[in-house]
C-alpha positions as CSV (number, residue, x, y, z in Angstrom):
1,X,124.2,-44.3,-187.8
2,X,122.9,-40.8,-188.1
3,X,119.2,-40.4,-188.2
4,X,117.8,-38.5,-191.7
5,X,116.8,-35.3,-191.1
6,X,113.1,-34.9,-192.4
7,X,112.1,-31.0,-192.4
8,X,108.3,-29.7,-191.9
9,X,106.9,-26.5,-192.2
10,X,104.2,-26.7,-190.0
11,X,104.1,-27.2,-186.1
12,X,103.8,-30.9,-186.0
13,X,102.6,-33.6,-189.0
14,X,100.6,-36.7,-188.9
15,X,103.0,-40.3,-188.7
16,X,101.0,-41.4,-191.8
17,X,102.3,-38.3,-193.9
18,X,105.7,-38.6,-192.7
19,X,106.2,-42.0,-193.6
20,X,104.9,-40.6,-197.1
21,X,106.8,-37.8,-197.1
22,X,110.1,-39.9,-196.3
23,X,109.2,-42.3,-199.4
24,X,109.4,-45.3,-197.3
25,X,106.1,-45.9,-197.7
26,X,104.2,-46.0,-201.3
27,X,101.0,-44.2,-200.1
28,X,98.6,-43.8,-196.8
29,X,97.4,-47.6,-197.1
30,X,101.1,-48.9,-196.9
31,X,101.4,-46.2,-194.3
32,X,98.5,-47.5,-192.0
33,X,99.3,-51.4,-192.8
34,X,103.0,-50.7,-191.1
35,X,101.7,-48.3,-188.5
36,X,98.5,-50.8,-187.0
37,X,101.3,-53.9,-187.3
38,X,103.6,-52.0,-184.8
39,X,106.3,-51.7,-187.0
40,X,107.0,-48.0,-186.4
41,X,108.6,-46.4,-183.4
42,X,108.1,-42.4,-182.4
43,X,110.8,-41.9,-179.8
44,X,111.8,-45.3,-179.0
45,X,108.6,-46.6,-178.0
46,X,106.1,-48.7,-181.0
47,X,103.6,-46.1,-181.7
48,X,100.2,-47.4,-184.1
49,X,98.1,-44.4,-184.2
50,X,98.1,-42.9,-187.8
51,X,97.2,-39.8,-187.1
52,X,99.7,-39.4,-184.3
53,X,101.4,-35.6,-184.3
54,X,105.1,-35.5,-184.3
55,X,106.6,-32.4,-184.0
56,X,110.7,-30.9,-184.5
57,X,112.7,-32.8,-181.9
58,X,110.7,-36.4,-182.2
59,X,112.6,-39.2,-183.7
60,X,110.6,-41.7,-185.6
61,X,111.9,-45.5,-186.7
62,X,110.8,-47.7,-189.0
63,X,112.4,-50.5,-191.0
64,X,115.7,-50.3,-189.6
65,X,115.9,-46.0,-190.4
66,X,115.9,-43.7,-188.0
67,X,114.2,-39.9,-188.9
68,X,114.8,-37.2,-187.0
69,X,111.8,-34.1,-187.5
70,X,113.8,-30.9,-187.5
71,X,111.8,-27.2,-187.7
72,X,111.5,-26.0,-191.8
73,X,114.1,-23.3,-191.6
């Protein structure tokens, strides 16, 4: 399965806000509660810092979907 492109503008966004900004989470509370239980993988290891930076190139996973961050273009 091909992973869903997720565009950002700036250099690199918080894991919190791209969970948001994917709408697989409701809001920053839902976003923390799956981040802290270790539900979410940044390129292919569990990652449960919120405010973790991804950047164009990073994968993130979470609930069986796989994001790729790609560069606004």
């Amino acid at each position: 399965m091909n992973p869903i492109e997720i565009p950002i503008s700036g250099e690199s966004i918080r894991l919190g806000q791209l969970l948001k900004f994917a709408s697989v989470v409701e809001d920053g509370a839902d976003a923390r509660a799956v981040i802290e239980a270790g539900e979410v993988e940044v390129n292919g290891e569990v990652d449960t810092r919120r405010g973790r930076q991804v950047r164009a190139g990073d994968t993130v996973t979470y609930a069986g979907e796989t994001f790729s961050v790609v560069a606004e273009s």
